[in-house]
C-alpha positions as CSV (number, residue, x, y, z in Angstrom):
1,X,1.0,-29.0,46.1
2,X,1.6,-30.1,49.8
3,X,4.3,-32.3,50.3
4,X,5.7,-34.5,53.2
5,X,8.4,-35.8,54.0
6,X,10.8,-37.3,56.6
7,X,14.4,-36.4,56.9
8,X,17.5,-38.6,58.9
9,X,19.5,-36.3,60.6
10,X,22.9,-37.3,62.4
11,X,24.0,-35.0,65.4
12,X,21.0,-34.2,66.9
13,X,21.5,-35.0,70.9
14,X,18.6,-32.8,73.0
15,X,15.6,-30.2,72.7
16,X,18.0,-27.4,72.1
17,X,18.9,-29.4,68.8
18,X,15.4,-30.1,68.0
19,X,14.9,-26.0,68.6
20,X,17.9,-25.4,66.8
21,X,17.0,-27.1,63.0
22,X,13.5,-26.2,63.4
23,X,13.9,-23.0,63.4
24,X,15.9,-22.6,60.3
25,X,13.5,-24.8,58.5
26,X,10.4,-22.6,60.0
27,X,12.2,-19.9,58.2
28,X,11.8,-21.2,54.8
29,X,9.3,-19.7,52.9
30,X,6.9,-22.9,52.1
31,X,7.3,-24.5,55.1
32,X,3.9,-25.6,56.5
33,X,5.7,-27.3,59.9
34,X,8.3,-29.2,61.2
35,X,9.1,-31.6,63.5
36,X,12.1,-33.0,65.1
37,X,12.7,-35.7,66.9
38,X,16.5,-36.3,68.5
39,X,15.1,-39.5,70.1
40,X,14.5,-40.4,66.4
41,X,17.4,-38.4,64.9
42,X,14.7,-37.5,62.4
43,X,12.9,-34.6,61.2
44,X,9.2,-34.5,59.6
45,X,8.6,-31.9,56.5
46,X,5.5,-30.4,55.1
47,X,5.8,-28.1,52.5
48,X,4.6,-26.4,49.8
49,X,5.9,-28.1,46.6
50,X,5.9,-25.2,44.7
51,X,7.6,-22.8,46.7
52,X,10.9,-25.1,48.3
53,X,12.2,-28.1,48.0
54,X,14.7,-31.0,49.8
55,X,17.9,-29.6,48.6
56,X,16.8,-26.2,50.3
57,X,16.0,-28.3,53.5
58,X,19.6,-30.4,53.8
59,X,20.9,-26.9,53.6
60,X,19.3,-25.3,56.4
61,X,19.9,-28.7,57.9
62,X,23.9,-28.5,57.4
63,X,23.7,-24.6,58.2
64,X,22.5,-25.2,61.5
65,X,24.9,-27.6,62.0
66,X,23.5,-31.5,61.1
67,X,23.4,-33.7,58.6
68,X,21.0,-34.7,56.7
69,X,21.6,-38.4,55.3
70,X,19.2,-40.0,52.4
């Protein structure tokens, strides 16, 4: 099932940060595309339902060095 959703993200500041987080999201299997905006401090999600899921996102999110906030 193909899912979307938008994500808050605190820290994000330029294009390089937008690069940054997409990128680890991209490299989640189930991850259709992303989008992030810094001007919006927000990310946009569409997934595969079946194969991930938020949790895995905020992850990524946190690994690459933001937060996620709900």
């Amino acid at each position: 099932m193909i899912e979307c959703i938008v994500l808050d993200v605190i820290g994000m500041k330029c294009g390089g940060c937008e690069t940054s987080v997409s990128s680890k999201l991209q490299a989640i299997e189930g991850i259709l595309s992303c989008t992030a905006s810094s001007k919006e401090n927000q990310i946009k999600v569409e997934y595969d339902a079946e194969k991930t899921n938020v949790d895995i996102f905020k992850t990524a999110i946190s690994d690459a060095g933001f937060t996620c906030v709900e």
